[in-house]
C-alpha positions as a Markdown table, in Angstrom:
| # | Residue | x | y | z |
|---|---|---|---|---|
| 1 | Unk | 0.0 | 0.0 | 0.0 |
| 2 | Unk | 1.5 | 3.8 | -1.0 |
| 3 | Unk | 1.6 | 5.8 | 1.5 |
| 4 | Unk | 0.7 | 8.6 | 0.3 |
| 5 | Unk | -3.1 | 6.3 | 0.5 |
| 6 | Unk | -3.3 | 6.6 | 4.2 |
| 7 | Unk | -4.8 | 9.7 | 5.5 |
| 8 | Unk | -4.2 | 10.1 | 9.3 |
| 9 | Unk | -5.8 | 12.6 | 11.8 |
| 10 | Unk | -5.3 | 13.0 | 15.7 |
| 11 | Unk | -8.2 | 14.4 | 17.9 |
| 12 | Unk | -6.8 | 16.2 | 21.0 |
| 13 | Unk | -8.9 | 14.8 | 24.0 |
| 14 | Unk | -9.1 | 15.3 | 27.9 |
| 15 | Unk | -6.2 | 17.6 | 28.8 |
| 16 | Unk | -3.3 | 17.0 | 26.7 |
| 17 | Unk | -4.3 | 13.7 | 24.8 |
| 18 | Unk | -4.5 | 12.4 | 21.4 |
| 19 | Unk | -6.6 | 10.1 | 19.8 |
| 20 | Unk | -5.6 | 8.9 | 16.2 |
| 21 | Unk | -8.0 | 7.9 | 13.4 |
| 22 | Unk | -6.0 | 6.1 | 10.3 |
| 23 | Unk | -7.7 | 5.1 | 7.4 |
| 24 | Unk | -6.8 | 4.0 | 4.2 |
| 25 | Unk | -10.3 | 4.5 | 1.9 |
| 26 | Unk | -12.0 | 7.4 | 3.6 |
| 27 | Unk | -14.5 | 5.3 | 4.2 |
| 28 | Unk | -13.4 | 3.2 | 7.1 |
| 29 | Unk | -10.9 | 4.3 | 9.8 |
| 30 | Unk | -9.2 | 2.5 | 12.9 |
| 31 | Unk | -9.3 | 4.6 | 16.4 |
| 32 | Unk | -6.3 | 4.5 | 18.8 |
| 33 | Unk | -6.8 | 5.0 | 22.7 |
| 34 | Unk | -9.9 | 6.8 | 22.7 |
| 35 | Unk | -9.9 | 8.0 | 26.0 |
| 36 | Unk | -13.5 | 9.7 | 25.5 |
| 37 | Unk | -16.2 | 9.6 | 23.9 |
| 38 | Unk | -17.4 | 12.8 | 22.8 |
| 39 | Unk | -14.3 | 14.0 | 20.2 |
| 40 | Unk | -14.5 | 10.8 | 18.4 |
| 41 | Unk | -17.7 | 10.8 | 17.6 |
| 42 | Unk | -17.4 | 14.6 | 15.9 |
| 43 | Unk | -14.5 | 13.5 | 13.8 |
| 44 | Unk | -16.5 | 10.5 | 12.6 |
| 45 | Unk | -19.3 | 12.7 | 11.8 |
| 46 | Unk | -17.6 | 15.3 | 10.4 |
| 47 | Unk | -14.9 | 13.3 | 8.3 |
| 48 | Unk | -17.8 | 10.7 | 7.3 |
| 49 | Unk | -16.1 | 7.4 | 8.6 |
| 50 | Unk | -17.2 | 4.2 | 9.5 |
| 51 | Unk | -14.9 | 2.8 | 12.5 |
| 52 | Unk | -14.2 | -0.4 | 12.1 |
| 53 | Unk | -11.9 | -1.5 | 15.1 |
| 54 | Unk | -10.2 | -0.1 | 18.5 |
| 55 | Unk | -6.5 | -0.3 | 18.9 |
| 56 | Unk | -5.6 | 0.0 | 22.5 |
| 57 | Unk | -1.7 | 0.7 | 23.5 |
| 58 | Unk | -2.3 | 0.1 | 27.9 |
| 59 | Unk | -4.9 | 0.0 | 30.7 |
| 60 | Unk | -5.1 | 3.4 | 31.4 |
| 61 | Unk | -8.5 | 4.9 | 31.4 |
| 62 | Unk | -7.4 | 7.9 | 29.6 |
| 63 | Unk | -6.8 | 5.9 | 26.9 |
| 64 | Unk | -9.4 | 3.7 | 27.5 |
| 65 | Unk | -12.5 | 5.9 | 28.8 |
| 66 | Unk | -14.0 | 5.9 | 25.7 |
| 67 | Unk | -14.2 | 2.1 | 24.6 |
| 68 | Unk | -17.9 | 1.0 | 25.9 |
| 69 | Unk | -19.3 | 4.2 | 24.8 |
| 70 | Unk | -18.1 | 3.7 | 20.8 |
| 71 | Unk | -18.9 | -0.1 | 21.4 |
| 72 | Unk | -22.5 | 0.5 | 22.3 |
| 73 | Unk | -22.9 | 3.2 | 19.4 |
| 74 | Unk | -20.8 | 1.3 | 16.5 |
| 75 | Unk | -21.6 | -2.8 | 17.8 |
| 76 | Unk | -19.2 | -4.4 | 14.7 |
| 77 | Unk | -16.0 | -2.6 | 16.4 |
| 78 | Unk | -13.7 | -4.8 | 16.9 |
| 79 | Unk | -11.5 | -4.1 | 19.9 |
| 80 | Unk | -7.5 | -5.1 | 20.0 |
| 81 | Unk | -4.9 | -4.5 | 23.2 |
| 82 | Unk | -2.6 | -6.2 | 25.6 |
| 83 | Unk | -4.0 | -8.7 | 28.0 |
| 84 | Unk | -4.1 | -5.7 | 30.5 |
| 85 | Unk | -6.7 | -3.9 | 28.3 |
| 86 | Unk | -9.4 | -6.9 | 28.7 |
| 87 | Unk | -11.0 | -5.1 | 31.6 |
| 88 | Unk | -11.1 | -2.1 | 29.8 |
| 89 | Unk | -13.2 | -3.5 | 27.0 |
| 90 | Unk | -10.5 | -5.7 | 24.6 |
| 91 | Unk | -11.9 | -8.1 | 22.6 |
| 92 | Unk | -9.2 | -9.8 | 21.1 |
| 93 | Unk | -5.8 | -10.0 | 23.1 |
| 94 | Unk | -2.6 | -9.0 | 21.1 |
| 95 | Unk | 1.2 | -9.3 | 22.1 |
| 96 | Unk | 4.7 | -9.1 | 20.1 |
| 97 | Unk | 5.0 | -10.4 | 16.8 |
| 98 | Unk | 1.3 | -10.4 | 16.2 |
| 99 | Unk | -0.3 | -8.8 | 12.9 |
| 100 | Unk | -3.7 | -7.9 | 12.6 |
| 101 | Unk | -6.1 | -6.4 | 9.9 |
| 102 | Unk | -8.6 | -3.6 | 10.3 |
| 103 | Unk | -10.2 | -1.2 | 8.0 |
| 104 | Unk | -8.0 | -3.0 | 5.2 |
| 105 | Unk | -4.8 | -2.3 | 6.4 |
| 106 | Unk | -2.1 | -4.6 | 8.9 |
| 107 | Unk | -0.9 | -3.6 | 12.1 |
| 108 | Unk | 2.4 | -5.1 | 13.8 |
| 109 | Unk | 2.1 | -5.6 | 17.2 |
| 110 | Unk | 5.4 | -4.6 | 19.4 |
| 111 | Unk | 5.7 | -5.4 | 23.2 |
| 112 | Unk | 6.8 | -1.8 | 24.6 |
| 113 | Unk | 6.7 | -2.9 | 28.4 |
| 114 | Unk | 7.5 | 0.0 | 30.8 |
| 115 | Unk | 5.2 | 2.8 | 31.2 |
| 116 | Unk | 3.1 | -0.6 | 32.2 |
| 117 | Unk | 4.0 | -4.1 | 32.3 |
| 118 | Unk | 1.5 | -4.6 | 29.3 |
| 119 | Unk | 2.2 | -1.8 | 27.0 |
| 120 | Unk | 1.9 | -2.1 | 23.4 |
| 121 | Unk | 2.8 | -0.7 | 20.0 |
| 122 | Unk | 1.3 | -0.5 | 16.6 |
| 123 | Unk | 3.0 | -0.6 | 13.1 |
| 124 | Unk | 1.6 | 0.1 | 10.4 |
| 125 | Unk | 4.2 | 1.4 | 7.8 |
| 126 | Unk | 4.9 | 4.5 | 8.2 |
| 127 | Unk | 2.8 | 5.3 | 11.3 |
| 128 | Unk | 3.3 | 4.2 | 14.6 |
| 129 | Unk | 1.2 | 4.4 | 17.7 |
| 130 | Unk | 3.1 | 4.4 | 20.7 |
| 131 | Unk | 1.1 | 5.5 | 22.9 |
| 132 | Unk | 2.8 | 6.5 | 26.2 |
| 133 | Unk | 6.1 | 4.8 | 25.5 |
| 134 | Unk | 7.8 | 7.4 | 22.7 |
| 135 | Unk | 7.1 | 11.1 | 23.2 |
| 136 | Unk | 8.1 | 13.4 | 20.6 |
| 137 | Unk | 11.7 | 14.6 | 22.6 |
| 138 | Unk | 11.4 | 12.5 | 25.1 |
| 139 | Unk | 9.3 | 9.2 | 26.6 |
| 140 | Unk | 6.9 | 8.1 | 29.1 |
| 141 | Unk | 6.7 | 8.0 | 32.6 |
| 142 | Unk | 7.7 | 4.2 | 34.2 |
| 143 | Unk | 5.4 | 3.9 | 36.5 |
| 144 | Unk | 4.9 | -0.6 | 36.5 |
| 145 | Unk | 8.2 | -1.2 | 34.4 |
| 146 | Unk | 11.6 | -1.2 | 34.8 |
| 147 | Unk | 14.0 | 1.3 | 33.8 |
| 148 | Unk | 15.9 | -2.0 | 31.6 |
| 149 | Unk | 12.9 | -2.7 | 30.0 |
| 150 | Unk | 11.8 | 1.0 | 28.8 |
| 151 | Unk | 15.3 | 1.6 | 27.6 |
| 152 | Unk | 14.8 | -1.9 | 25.4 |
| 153 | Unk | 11.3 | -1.1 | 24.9 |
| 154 | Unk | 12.4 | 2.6 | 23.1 |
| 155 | Unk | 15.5 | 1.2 | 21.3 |
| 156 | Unk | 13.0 | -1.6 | 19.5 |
| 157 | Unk | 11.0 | 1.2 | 18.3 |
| 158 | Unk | 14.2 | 3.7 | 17.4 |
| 159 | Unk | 15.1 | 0.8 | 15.2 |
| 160 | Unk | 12.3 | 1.3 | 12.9 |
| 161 | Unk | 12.5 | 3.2 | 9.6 |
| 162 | Unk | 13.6 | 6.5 | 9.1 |
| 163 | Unk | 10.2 | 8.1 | 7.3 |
| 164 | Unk | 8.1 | 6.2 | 10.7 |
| 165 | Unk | 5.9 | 8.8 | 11.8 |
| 166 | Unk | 5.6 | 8.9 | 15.5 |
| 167 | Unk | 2.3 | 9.3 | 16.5 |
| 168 | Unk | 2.5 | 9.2 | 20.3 |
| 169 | Unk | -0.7 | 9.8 | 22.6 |
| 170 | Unk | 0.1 | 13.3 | 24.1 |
| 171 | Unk | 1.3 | 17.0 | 23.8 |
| 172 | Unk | 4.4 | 16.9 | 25.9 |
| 173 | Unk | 7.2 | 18.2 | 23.3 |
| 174 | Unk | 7.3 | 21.2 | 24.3 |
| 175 | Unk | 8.1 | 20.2 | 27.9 |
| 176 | Unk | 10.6 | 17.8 | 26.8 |
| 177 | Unk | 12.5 | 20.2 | 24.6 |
| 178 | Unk | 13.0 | 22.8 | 27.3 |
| 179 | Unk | 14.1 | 19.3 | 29.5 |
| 180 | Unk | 16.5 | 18.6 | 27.0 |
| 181 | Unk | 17.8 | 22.4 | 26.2 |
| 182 | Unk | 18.6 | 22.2 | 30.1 |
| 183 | Unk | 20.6 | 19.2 | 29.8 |
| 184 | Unk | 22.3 | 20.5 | 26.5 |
| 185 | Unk | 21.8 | 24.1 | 26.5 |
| 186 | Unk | 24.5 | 24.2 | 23.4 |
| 187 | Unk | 22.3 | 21.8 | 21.3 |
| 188 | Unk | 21.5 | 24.1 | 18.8 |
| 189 | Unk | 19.2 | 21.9 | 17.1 |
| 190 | Unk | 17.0 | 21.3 | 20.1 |
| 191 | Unk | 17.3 | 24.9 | 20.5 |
| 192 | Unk | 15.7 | 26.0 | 17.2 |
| 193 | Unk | 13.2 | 23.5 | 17.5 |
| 194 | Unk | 12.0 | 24.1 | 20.8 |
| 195 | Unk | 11.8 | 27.8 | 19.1 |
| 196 | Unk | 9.3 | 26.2 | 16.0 |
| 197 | Unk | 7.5 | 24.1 | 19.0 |
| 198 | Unk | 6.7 | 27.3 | 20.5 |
| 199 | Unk | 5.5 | 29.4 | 18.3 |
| 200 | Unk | 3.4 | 26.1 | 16.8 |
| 201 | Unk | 1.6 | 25.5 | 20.2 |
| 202 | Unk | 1.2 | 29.5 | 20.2 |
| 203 | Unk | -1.1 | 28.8 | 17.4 |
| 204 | Unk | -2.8 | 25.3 | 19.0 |
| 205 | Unk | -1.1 | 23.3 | 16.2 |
| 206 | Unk | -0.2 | 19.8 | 17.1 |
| 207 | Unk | 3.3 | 19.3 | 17.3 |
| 208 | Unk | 3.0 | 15.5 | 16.3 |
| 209 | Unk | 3.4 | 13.3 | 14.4 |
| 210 | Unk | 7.5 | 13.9 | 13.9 |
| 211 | Unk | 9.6 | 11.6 | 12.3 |
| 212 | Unk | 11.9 | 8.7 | 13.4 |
| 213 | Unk | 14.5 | 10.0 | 12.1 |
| 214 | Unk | 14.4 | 13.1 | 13.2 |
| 215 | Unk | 13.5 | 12.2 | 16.6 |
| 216 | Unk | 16.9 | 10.3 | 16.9 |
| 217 | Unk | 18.6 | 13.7 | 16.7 |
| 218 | Unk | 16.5 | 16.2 | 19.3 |
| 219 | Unk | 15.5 | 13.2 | 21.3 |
| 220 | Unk | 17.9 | 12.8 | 24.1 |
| 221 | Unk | 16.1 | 9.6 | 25.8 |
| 222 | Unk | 17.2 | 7.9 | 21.9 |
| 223 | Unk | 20.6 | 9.4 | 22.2 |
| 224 | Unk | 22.2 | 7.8 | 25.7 |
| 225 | Unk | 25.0 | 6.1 | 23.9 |
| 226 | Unk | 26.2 | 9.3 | 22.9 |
| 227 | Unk | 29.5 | 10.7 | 24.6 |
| 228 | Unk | 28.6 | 14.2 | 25.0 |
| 229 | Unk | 25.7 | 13.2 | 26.8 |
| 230 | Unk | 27.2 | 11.1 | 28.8 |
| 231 | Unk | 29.9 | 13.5 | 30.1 |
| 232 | Unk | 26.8 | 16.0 | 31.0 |
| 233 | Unk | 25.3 | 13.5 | 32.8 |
| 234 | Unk | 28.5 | 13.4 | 34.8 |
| 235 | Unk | 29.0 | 10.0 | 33.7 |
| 236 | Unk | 32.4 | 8.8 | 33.1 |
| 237 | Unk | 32.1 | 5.1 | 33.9 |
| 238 | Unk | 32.8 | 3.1 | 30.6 |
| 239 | Unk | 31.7 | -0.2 | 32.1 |
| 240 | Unk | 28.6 | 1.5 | 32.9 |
| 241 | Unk | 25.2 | -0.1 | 30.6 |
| 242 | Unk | 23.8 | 2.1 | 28.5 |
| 243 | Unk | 20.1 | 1.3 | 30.1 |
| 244 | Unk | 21.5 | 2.8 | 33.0 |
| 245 | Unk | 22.2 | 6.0 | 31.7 |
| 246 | Unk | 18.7 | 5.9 | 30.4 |
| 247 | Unk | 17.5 | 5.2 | 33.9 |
| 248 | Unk | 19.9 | 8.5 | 35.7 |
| 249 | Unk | 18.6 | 10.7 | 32.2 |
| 250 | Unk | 14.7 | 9.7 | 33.2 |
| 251 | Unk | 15.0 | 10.2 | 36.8 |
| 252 | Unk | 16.3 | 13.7 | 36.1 |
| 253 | Unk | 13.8 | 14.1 | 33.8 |
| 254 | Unk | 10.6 | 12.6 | 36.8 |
| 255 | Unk | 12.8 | 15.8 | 38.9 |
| 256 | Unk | 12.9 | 18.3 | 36.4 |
């Protein structure tokens, strides 16, 4: 499938979420983490889409809070998510190295375990929804993982293709540029996009989806190998694991 044949649209929800529709017909559309009601149904409306399934990424319910309510109004939807998403209205249980079909296109299932134990990802080329694991400049919280497993969890996803387009579940870039301008104030590249980011949410434009590849550079949670870093940090240990600098860069981050 081209991808120029997708069309792809986020609906910001609750305080600072997003909820994706992607279809690849204008007909029929999939929705990611709806976590209300309300917003989805107006984008339906007003876009003129039939849904056709429910991906969920994790348990939380504002990513969940607005399954039953499309399920009782749409009955064929089809609901897909980790074994932790059952109580929140799953259907169909999905895990790592699973591929599914809805609205006519396939969706690669990636285990993301951190931000919770059960966390998912969905692929489908070029778009990913990551839900709380990869933030545009930065990544989620760990609140039932371990630092080891986000760290593994982020590089599976940083391994992806360059054109991905990162389609993450909130509108926290702006924080996490002016995080990562602190750590690297002489980063002039986070610098000038922190700038763009500014003057876009100025506006009340989304500042996602990015791209993988461009991610990898202003993205300091995808750049802990890097020496520079490293020496900022204060790190100077070269036995040290690489996941562990991930875990001293996050906790500063949970501080900041």
């Amino acid at each position: 499938m081209s991808f120029s044949h997708m069309y792809l649209s986020n609906i910001p929800a609750l305080q600072d979420n997003y909820i994706w529709l992607l279809s690849a017909d204008k007909q029929t559309t999939v929705i990611v983490d709806p976590g209300e009601v309300q917003p989805v149904i107006a984008a339906l409306t007003q876009q003129q889409l039939i849904p056709d399934a429910i991906l969920l990424t994790h348990h939380h319910h504002d990513h969940t809070g607005g399954v039953a309510e499309l399920v009782k109004r749409y009955p064929a939807l089809s609901v897909y998510g980790p074994e932790e998403t059952r109580s929140k209205g799953a259907q169909f249980i999905v895990k790592q190295g699973d591929t599914i079909t809805a609205a006519g296109m396939n969706f690669s299932v990636i285990d993301v375990p951190g931000h919770t134990l059960g966390h998912v990802a969905f692929y489908c080329a070029p778009h990913l929804f990551c839900g709380d694991t990869l933030f545009s400049a930065g990544c989620g919280r760990i609140f039932e993982g371990t630092p080891e497993q986000m760290y593994h969890s982020l590089e599976k996803l940083a391994a992806l293709p360059d054109e991905t387009k990162v389609c993450c579940a909130h509108e926290y870039t702006l924080s996490n540029l002016r995080f990562a301008n602190f750590v690297l104030p002489e980063d002039s590249e986070i610098e000038t996009y922190k700038k763009q980011v500014e003057q876009l949410r100025a506006e009340n434009q989304a500042s996602v989806p990015t791209e993988l590849q461009f991610e990898r550079k202003i993205n300091l949670f995808l750049r802990c190998q890097q020496i520079d870093l490293q020496r900022k940090l204060g790190i100077i240990d070269p036995t040290i694991e690489i996941w562990q600098i991930f875990a001293r860069l996050r906790a500063m981050k949970d501080n900041y």
